[in-house]
Structure formats: C-alpha cells, structure tokens
C-alpha positions as CSV (number, residue, x, y, z in Angstrom):
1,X,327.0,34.2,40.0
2,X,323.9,36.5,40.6
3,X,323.9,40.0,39.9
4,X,320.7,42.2,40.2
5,X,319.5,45.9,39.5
6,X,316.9,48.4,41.1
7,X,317.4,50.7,38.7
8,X,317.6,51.5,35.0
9,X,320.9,53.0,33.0
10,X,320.2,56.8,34.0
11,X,319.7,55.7,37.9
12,X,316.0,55.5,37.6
13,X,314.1,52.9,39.9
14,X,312.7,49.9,38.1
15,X,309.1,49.9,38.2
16,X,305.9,48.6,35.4
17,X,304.8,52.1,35.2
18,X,307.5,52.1,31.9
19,X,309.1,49.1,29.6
20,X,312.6,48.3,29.1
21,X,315.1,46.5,27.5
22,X,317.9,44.1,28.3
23,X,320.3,43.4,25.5
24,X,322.6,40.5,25.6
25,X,325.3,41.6,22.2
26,X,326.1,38.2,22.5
27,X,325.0,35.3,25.1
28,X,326.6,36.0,28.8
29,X,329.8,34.0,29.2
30,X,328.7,30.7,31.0
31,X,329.8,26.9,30.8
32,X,326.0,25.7,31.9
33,X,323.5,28.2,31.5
34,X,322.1,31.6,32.2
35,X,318.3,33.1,33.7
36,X,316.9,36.3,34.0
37,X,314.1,36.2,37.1
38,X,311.6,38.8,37.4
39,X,310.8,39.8,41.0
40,X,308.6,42.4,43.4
41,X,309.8,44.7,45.5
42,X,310.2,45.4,48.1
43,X,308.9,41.3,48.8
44,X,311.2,39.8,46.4
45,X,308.4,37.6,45.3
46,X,308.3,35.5,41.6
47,X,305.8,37.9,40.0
48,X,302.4,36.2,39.2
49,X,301.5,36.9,35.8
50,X,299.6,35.4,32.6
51,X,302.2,34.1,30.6
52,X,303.4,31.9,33.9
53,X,306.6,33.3,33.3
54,X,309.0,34.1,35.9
55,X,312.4,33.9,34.0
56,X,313.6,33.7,30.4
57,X,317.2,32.7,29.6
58,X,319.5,30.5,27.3
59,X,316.7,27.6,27.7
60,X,313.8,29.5,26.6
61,X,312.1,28.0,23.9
62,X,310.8,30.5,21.1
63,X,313.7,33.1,22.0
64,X,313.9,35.7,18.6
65,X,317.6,36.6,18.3
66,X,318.6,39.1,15.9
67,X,320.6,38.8,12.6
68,X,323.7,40.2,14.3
69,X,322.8,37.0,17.4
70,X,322.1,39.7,19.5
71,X,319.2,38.9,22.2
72,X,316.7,41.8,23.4
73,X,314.6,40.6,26.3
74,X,311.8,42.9,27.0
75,X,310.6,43.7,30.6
76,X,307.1,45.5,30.9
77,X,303.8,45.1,33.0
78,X,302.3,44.2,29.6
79,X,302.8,41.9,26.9
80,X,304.2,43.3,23.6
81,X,301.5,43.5,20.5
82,X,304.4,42.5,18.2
83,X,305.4,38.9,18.1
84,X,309.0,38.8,18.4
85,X,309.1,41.4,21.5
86,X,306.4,39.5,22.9
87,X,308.8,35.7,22.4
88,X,311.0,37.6,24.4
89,X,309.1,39.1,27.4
90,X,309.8,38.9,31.0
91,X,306.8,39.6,32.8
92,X,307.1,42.9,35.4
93,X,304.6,43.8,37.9
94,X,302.7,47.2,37.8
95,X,305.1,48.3,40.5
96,X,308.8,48.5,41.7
97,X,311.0,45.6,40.3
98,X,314.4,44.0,40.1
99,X,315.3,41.3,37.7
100,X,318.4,38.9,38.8
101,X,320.5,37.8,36.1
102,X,322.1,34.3,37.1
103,X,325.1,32.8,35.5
104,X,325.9,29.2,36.3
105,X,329.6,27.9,35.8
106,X,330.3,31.6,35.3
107,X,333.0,31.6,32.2
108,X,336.2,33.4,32.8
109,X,335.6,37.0,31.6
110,X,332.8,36.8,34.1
111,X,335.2,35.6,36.8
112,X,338.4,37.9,35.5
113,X,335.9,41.0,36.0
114,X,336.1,41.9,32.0
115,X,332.3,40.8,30.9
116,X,330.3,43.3,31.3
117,X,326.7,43.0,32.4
118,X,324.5,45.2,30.0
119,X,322.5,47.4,31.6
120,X,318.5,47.8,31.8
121,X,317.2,50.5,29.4
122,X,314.1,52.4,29.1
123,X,312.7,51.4,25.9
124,X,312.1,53.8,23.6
125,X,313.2,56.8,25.5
C-alpha cells in the first residue's frame, strides 16, 4: 500500500522552506517492511541530496527510537546538528515536497481501515 501527502497537519503545503516531523507511536502494521521516499514536486523525482538518502524505513541502519519505541523521522532541506535527529533524517529539497509512505504485506489494521497514518507536523511550531 502507498499513501502520500502534500501537505502538513494544519493543510499547509510541504515544502524545505520549514522542517517536520513524522512520528511512527509504534512501527506501521506490515508483515515485510515499510519506507518513507522523499520526492520533488511537482516532478516527482528521488531528491538528490548529500546523505544519498532517498528513503528511511524499518531497514535503516542507525534508526534512534525512543524509550517509549516510538520513531521520529525528521524531514528538512538540512541536516539536523543533533545526532539522533540527524540518524533519523529524510532529506527534503529546498522546495515543494511529498514523502510516500509504503507498506508492504500491509497487516490487517492497515487493510480493515483502523491504522492510522500519522500525520506530517511542522516541527517546533
């Protein structure tokens, strides 16, 4: 299953001019694995950036979850300064965006309709 977003919580197109945050109270329902993908709009191109990141999911090595399990992934134009935001950073250009969130051998909640796919937040405001 893929779902995607333009815009943040409040309705707000996506775009590197601010940061956000993704976060995953516990790991999406899947039986294989899950991705987040980073791409341009309005191209829909991978987005080319230093890290050579284009995704982060479930197989990301390095991933900081916190004490609760919870997992923040962080999606900004530039890299964190602090460590653990920066383990979990999907790249973002300086423009408009929209991350895909795949979910391979979705797990039932995500087939019944009852998981809920968290939505993109603005961080720190």
């Amino acid at each position: 299953m893929y779902a995607q977003t333009f815009q943040d919580s409040e309705g707000r197109q996506l775009n590197g001019a601010h940061s956000y945050v993704l976060r995953f109270p516990e790991p999406p329902p899947v039986e294989s694995f899950w991705s987040v993908t980073m791409y341009s709009t309005p191209d829909y191109y991978l987005v080319d950036n230093p890290a050579g990141r284009y995704s982060i999911g479930d197989r990301t090595p390095g991933l900081v979850h916190a004490d609760d399990g919870s997992l923040t992934l962080y999606l900004s134009h530039d890299r964190p300064a602090d460590p653990a935001r920066a383990a979990n950073w999907l790249p973002a250009p300086a423009g408009d965006f929209r991350p895909m969130l795949r979910l391979y051998t979705p797990g039932a909640a995500v087939l019944d309709g009852s998981y809920e796919i968290p939505a993109v937040e603005r961080d720190g405001e």
